[in-house]
N, C-alpha and C positions, 0 to 999 in steps of 0.2 A: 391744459392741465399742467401745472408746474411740476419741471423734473426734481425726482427726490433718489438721493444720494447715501447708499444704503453701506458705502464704505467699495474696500475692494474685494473685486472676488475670488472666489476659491473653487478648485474644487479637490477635497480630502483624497492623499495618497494613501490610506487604509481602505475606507470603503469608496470610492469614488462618488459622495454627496456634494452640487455643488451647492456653495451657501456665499453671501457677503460676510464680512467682518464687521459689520457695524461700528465702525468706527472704534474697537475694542483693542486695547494695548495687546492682548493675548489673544492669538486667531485659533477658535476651537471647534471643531465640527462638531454642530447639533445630534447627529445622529449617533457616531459612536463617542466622539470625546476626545481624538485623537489631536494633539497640538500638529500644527501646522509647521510650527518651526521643529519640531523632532523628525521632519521628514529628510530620509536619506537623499545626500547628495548623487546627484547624476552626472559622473564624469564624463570628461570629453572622449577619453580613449573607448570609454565602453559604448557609448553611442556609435563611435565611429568605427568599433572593431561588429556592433550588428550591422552599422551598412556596409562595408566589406564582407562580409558572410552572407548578405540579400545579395549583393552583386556578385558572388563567387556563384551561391547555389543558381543562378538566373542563368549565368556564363556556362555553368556545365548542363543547366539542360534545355539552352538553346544548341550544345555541342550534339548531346545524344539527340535531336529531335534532326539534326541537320546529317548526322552520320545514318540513323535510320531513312530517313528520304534518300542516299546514296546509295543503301542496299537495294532501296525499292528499285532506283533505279538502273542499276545492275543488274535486277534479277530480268526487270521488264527488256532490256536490251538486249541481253540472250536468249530469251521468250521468241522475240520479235526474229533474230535471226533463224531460231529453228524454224520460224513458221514458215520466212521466206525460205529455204532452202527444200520444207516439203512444197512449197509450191511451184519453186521451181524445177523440181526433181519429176515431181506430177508431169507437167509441162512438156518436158523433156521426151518420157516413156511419148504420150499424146501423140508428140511429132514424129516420134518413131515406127509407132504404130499404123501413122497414115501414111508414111512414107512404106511403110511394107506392102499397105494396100493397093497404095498405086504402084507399087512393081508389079504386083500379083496381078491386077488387073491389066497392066502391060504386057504383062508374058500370056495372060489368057488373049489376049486379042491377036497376037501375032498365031 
């Protein structure tokens, strides 16, 4: 099937229809009418002042998601110490208690 060449294409900055130009001196969207050449230019600064704005808001909440993981684990490390110190505190009474026994058992056998 011979390829057929329908002009260049477009696609309308009013309603976003894409269409060719058919080879047509004036490039007009079928749909609403809007000329092609009355579309607003897109400077370089404003393009490049939204990708500093994507990279800044990206920047600040990969910050908070990296500061909350620090609290977490803040909180989980003094968590973890009180736990050990009741177990060790446990522990403690434990050996004291058996060492009373066997005095007491000491002193009953003499």
């Amino acid at each position: 099937m011979p390829l057929v060449d329908y002009g260049k294409k477009f696609m309308c900055f009013k309603c976003g229809t894409k269409f060719y130009d058919l080879h047509k001196s004036e490039c007009v969207c079928p749909s609403c009418g809007a000329n092609q050449a009355d579309r607003p230019a897109i400077t370089a600064p404003v393009a490049a002042a939204a990708a500093v704005s994507a990279r800044t808001s990206l920047a600040a909440a990969e910050r908070s998601i990296l500061a909350a993981e620090e609290a977490d684990d803040g909180e989980e490390a003094g968590e973890d110490e009180e736990i050990l110190e009741d177990i060790g505190g446990a522990g403690e009474e434990e050996e004291e208690e058996e060492e009373e026994e066997e005095s007491s058992d000491d002193d009953e056998e003499d």
